[in-house]
Rosetta silent file (secondary structure, phi, psi, omega in degrees, C-alpha in Angstrom):
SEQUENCE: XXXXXXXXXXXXXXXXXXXXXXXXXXXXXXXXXXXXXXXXXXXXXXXXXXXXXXXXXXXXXXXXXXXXXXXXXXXXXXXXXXXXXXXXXXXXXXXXXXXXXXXXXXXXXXXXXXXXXXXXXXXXXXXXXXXXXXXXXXXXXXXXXXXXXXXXXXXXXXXXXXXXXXXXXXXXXXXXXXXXXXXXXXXXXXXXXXXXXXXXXXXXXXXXXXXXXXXXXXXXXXXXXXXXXXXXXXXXXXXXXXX
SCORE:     score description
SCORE:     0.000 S_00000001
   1 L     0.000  -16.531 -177.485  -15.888   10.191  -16.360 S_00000001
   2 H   -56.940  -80.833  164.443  -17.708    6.769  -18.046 S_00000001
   3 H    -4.483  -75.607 -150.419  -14.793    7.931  -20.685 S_00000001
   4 H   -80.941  -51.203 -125.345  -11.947    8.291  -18.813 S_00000001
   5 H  -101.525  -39.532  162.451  -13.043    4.921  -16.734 S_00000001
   6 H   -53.642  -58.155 -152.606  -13.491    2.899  -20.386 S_00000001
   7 H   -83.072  -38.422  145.328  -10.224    3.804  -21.467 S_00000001
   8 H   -14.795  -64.979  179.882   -8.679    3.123  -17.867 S_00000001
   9 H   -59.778  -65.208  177.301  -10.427   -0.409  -17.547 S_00000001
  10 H   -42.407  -44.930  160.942   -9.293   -1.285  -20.914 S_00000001
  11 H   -44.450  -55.539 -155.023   -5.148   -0.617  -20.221 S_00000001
  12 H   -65.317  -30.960  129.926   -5.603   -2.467  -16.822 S_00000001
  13 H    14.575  -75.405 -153.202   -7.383   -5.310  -19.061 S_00000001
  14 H   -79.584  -49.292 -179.158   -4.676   -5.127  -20.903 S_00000001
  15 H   -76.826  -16.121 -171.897   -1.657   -5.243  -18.290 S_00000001
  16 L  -102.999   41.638  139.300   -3.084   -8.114  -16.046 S_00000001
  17 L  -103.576   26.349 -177.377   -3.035  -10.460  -19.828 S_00000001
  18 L  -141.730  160.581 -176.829    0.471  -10.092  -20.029 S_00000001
  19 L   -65.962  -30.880 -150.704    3.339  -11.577  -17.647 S_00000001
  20 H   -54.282  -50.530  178.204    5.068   -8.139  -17.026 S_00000001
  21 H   -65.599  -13.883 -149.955    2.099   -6.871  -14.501 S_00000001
  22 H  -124.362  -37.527  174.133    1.764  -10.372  -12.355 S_00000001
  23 H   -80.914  -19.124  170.140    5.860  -10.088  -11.983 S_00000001
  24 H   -98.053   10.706  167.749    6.228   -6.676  -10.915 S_00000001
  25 H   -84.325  -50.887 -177.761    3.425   -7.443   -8.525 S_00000001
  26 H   -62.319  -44.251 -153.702    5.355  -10.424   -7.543 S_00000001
  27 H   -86.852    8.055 -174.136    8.195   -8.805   -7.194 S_00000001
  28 H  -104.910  -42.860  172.404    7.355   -5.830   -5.237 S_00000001
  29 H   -43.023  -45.968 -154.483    5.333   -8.386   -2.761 S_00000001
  30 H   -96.626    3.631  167.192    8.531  -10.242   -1.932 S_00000001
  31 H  -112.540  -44.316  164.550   10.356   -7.770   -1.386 S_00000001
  32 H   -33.298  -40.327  179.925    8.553   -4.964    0.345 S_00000001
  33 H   -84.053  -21.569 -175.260    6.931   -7.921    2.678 S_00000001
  34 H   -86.465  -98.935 -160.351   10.471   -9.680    3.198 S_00000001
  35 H    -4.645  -49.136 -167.091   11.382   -5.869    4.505 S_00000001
  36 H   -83.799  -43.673 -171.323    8.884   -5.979    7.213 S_00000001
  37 H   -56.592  -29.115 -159.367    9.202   -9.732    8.074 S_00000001
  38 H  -102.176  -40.020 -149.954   13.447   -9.392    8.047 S_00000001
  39 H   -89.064   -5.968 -170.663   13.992   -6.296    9.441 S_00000001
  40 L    59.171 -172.951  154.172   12.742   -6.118   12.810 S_00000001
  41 L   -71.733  126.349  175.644   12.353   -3.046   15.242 S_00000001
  42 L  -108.762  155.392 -179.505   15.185   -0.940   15.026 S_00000001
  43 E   -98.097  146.346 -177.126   16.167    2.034   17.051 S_00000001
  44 L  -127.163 -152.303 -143.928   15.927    5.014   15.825 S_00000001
  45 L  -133.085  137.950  150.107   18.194    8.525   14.765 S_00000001
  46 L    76.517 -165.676  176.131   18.212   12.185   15.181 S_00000001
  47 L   -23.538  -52.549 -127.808   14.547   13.450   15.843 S_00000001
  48 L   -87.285  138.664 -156.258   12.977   10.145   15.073 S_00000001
  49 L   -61.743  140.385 -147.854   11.245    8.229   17.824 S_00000001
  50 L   -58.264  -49.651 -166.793   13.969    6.025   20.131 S_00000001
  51 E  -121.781  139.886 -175.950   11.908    2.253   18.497 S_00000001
  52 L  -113.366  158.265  164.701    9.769    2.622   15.102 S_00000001
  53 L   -62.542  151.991  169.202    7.022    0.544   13.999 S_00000001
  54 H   -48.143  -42.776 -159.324    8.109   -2.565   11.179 S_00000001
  55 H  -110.239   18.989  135.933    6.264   -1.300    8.514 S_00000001
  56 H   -32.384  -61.839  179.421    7.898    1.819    8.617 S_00000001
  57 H   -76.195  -30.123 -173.402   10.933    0.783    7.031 S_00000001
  58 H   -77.340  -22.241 -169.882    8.993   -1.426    4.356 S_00000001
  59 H  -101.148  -19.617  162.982    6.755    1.563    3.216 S_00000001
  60 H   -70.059  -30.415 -175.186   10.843    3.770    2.901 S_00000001
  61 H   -88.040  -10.439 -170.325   11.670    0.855    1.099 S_00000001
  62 H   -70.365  -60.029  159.061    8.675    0.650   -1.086 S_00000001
  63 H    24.040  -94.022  167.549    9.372    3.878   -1.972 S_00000001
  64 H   -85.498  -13.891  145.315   12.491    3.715   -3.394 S_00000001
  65 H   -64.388  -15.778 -175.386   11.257    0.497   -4.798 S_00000001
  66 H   -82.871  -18.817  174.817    8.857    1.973   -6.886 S_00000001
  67 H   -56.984  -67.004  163.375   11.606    3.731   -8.675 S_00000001
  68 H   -75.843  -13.660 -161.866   12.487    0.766  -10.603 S_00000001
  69 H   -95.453  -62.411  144.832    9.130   -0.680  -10.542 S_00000001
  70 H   -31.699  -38.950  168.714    7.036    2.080  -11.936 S_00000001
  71 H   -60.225  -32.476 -177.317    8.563    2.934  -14.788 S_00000001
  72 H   -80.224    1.672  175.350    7.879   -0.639  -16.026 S_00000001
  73 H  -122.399   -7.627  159.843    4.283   -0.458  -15.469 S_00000001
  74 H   -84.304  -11.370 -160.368    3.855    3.035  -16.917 S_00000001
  75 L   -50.615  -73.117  143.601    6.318    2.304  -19.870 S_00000001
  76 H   -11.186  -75.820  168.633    3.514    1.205  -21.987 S_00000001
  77 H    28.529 -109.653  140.759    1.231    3.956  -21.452 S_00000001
  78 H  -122.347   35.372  168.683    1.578    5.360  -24.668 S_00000001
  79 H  -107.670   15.726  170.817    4.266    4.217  -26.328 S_00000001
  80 H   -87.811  -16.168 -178.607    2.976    0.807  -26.524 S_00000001
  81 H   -81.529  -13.852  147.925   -0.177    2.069  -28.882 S_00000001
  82 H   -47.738  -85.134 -168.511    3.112    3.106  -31.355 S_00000001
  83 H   -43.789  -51.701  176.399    4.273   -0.237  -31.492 S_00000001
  84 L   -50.923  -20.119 -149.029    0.939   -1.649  -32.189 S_00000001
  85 L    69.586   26.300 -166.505   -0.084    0.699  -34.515 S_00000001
  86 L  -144.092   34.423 -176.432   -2.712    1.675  -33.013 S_00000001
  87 H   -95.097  -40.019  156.063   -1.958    4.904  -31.833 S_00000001
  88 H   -64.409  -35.666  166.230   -3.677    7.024  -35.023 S_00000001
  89 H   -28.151  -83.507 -174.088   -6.512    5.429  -34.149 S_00000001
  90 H   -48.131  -38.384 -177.546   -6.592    5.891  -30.538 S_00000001
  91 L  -105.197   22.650  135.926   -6.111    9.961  -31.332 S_00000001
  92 L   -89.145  -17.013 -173.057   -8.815   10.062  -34.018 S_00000001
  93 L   -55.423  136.849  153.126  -11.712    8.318  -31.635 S_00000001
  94 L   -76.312   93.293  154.632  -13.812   11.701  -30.107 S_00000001
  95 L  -154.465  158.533 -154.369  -12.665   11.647  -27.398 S_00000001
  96 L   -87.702  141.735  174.546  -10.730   14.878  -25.204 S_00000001
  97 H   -60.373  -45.163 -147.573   -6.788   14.566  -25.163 S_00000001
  98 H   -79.547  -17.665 -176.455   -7.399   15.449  -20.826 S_00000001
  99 H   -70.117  -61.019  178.425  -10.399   11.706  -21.247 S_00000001
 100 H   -36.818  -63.440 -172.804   -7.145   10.093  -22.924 S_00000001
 101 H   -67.854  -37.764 -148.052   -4.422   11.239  -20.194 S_00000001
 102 H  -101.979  -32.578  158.376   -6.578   10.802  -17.121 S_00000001
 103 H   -84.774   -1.671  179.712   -7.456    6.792  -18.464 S_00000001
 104 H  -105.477  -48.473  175.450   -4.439    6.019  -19.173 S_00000001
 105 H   -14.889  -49.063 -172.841   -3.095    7.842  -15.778 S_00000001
 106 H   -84.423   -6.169  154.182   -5.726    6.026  -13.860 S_00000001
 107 H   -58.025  -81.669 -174.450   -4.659    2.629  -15.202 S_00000001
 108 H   -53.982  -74.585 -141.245   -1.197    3.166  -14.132 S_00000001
 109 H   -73.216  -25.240 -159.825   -2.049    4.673  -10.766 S_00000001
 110 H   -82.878  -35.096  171.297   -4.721    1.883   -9.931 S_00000001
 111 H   -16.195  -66.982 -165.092   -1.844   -0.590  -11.130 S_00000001
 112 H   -66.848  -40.274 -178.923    0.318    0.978   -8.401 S_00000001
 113 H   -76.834  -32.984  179.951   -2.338    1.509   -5.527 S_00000001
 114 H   -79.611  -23.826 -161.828   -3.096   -2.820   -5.832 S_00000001
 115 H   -59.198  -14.052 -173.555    0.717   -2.813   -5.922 S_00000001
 116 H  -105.653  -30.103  144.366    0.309   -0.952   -2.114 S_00000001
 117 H   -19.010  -48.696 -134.021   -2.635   -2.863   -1.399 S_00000001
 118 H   -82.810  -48.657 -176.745   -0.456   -6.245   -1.141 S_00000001
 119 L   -55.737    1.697 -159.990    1.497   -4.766    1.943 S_00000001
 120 H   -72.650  -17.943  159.548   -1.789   -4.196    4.130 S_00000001
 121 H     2.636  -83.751  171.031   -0.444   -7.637    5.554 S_00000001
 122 H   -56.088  -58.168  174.593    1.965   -6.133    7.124 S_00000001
 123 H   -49.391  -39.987 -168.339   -0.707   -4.123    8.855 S_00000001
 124 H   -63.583  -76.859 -166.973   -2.785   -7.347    9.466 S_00000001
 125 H   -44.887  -44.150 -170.266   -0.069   -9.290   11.120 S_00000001
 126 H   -58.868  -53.174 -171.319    0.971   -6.147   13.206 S_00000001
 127 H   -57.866  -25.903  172.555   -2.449   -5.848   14.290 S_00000001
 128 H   -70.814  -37.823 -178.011   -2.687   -9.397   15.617 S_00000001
 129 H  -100.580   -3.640 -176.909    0.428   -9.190   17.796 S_00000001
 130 L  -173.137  155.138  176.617    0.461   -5.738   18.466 S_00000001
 131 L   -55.871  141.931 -149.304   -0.314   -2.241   18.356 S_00000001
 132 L  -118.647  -39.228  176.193   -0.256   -0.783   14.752 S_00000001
 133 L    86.222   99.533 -150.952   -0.627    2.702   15.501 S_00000001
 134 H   -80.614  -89.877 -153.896   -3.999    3.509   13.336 S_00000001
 135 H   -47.738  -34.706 -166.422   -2.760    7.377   12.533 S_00000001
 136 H   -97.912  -34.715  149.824    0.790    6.764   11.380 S_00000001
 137 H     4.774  -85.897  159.982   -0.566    3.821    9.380 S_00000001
 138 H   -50.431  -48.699  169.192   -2.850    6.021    7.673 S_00000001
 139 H   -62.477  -51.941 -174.069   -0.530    8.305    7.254 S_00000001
 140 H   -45.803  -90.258 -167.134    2.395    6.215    6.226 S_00000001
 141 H   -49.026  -33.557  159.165    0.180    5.039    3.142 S_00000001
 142 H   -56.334  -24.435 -148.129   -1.236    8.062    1.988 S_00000001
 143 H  -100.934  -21.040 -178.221    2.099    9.341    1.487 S_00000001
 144 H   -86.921  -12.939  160.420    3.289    6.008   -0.447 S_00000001
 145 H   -49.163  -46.427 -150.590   -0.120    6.573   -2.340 S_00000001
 146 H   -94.417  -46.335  176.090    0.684    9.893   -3.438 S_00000001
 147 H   -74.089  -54.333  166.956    4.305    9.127   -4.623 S_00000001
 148 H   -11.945  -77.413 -175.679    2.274    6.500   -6.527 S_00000001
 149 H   -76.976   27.033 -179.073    0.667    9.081   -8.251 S_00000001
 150 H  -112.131  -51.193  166.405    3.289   11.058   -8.533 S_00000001
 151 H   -71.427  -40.946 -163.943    5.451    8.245  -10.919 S_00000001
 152 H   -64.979  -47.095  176.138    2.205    7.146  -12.650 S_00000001
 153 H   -59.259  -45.961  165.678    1.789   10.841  -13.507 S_00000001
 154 H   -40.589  -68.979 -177.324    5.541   11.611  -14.654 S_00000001
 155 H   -55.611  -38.274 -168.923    5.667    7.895  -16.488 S_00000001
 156 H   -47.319  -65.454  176.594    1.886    8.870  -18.612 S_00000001
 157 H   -31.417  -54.498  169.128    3.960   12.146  -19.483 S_00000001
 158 H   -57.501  -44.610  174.758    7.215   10.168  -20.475 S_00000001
 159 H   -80.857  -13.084  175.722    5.425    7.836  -22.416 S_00000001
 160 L   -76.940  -16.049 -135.183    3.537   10.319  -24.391 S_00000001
 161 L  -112.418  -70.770 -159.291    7.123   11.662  -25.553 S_00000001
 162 L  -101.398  165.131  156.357    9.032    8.733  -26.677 S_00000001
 163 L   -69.685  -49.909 -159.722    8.340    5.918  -29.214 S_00000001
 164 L  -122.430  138.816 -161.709    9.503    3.277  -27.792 S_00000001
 165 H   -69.487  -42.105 -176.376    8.572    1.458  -24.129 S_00000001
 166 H   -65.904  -49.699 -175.267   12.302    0.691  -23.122 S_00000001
 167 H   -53.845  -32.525 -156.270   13.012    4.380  -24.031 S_00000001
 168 H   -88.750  -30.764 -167.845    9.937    5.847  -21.770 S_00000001
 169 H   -72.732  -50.299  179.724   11.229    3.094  -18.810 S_00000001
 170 H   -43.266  -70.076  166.567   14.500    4.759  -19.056 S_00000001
 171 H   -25.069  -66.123  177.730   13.663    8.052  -19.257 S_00000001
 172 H   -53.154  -62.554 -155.706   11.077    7.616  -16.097 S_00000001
 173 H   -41.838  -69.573  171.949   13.583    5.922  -14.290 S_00000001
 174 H   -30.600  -72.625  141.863   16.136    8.727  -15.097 S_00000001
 175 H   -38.171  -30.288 -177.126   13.843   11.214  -13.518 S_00000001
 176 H   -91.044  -27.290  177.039   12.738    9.361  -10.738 S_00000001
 177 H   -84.329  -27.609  159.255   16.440    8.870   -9.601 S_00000001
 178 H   -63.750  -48.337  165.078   17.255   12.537  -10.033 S_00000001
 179 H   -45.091  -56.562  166.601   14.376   13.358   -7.775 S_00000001
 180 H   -65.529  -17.848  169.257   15.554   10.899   -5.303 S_00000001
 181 H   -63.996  -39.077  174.442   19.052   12.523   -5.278 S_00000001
 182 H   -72.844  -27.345  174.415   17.948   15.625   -4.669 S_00000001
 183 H   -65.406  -26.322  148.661   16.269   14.520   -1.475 S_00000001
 184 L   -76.810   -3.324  179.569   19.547   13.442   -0.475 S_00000001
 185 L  -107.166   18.203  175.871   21.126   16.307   -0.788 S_00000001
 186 L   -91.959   21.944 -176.123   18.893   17.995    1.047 S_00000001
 187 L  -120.807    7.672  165.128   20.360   17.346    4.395 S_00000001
 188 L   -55.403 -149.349 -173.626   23.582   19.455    3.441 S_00000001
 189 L  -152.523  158.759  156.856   23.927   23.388    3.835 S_00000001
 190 H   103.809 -176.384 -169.158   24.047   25.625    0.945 S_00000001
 191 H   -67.141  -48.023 -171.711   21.326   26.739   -1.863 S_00000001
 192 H   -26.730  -65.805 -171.384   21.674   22.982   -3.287 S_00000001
 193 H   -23.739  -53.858 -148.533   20.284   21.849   -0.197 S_00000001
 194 H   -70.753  -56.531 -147.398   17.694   24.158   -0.068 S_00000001
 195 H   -47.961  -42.437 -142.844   16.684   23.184   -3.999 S_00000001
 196 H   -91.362   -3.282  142.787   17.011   19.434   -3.257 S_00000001
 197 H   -90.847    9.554  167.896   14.733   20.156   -0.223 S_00000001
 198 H   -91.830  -34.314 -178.047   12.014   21.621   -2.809 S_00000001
 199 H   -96.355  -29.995 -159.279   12.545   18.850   -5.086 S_00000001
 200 L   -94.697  119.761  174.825   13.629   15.599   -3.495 S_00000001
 201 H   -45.236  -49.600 -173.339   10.780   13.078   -2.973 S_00000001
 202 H   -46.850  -44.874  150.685   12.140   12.077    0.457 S_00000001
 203 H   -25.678  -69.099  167.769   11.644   15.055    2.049 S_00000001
 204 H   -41.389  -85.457 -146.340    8.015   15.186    0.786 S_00000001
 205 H   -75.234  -37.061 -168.646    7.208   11.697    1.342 S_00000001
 206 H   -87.277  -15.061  165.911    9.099   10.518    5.097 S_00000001
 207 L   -71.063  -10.053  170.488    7.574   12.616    7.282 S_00000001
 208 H   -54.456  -64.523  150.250    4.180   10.823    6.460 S_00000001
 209 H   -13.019  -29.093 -179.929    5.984    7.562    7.615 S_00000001
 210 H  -116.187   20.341 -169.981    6.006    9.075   10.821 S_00000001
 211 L    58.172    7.476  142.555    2.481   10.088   11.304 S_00000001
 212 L   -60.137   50.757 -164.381    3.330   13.453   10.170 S_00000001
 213 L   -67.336  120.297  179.418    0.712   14.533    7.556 S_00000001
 214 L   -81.938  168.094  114.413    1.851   18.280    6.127 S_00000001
 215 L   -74.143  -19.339 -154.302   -0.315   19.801    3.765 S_00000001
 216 H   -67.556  -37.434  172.866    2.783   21.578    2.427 S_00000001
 217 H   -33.150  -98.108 -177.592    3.319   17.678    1.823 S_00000001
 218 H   -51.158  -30.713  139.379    0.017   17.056   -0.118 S_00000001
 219 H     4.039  -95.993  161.708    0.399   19.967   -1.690 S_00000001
 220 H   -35.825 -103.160  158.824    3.762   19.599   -3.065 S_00000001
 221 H   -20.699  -26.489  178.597    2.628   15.541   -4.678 S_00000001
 222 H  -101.388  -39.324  170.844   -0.657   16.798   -6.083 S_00000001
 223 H   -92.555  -10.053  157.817    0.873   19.578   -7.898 S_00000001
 224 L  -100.464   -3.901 -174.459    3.539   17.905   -9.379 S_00000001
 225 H  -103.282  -30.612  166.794    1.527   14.936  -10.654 S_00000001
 226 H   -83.862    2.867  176.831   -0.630   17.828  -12.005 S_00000001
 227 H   -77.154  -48.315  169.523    2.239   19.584  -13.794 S_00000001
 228 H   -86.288   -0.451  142.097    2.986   16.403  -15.618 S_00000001
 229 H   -60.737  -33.440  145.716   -0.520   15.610  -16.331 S_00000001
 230 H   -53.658  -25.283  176.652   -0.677   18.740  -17.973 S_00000001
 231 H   -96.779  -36.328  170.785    2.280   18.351  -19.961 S_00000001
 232 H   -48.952  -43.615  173.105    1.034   14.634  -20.973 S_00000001
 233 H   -55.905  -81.913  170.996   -2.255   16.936  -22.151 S_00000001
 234 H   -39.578   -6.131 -167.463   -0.023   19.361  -23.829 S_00000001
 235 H   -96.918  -70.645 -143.568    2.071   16.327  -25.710 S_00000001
 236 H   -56.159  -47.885  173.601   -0.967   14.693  -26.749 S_00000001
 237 H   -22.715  -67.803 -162.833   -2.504   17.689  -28.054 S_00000001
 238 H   -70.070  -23.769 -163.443    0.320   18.954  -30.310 S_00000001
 239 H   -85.216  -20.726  171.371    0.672   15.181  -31.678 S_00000001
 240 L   -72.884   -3.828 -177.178   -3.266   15.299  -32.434 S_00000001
 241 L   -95.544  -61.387  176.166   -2.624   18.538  -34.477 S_00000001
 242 L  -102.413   37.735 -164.298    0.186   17.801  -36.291 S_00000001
 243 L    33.610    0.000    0.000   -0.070   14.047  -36.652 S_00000001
């Protein structure tokens, strides 16, 4: 793992010398923390408990914030070692295509995990004025951790694909918004439903929010961030073969 941990340190190195990382950091702070600070306790619908905690809504919104946010910090990945030129390199060094995907994965994902960090705030403040509710907390964050890793894996994959970083931001993006669609249509009737309640992050991801851990859950988030880790592995592979 000293491998995978090299090549890791070196991207993150790399994104917190440039503005792009310090803005989507800003910009995820002000808004995810203006969520909790704005929105107040709300009552709430359908199953869901009559009054919710604050940072409830800010970890649904992060969510669906990360959807624009993520793509721009995996975007890079590899299709910035194109632009540079420095991408034949980077696949002649010995080192394993799965050392390559899993540092640059782990780059992206740690990106995203300080990016989740920032809210603990939220938690902070809650805890001074009030009960935080330790298990749904816990919960609540594994589950926006896990979507974390979920984009970080998809964008490595995406970026391994395309040439060019605006193309791989699209692309992720593109994907990440299909995913969330299907999770909306998963409150229908019909076979759709059912697919878009196999598919749709929301599903997956809001019962955590609620102190609900599945495994069916973890599951589900672990095996799709290893499907596209595996296809980033499979990319890199064929491009190390046939130059």
């Amino acid at each position: 793992m000293g491998i995978v941990w090299a090549i890791a340190r070196r991207d993150l190195l790399q994104m917190f010398s440039t503005p792009l990382a310090w803005l989507v950091l800003f910009a995820w702070a002000m808004v995810t923390n203006g969520l909790f600070f704005l929105t107040g306790i709300e009552p709430g619908s359908g199953d869901l408990p009559l009054y919710q905690p604050l940072f409830v809504t800010a970890l649904d919104g992060g969510a669906w914030l990360l959807t624009l946010l993520a793509p721009a910090i995996t975007m890079n990945t590899f299709a910035a070692e194109r632009n540079q030129g420095t991408m034949q390199l980077l696949l002649t060094v010995p080192v394993a295509e799965w050392q390559l995907v899993l540092g640059k994965f782990f780059a992206s994902f740690v990106m995203l995990a300080t990016m989740v960090a920032v809210t603990l705030v939220q938690i902070v403040v809650l805890y001074l004025v009030s009960s935080t509710g330790g298990m749904q907390v816990v919960a609540g964050y594994l589950g926006l951790l896990l979507v974390a890793g979920l984009f970080a894996a998809l964008g490595t994959w995406i970026s391994s694909l395309v040439e060019s970083p605006v193309a791989a931001y699209v692309i992720t993006f593109g994907i990440i918004a299909v995913l969330h669609l299907f999770g909306l249509s998963a409150s229908g009737d019909g076979w759709f439903a059912g697919l878009g309640s196999y598919l749709g992050i929301s599903p997956h991801q809001q019962p955590f929010t609620q102190g609900d851990v599945r495994l069916g859950n973890v599951v589900w988030f672990l095996s799709m961030s290893g499907v596209f880790l595996a296809l980033a592995h499979g990319s890199l592979k064929a491009r190390r073969i046939h130059g």
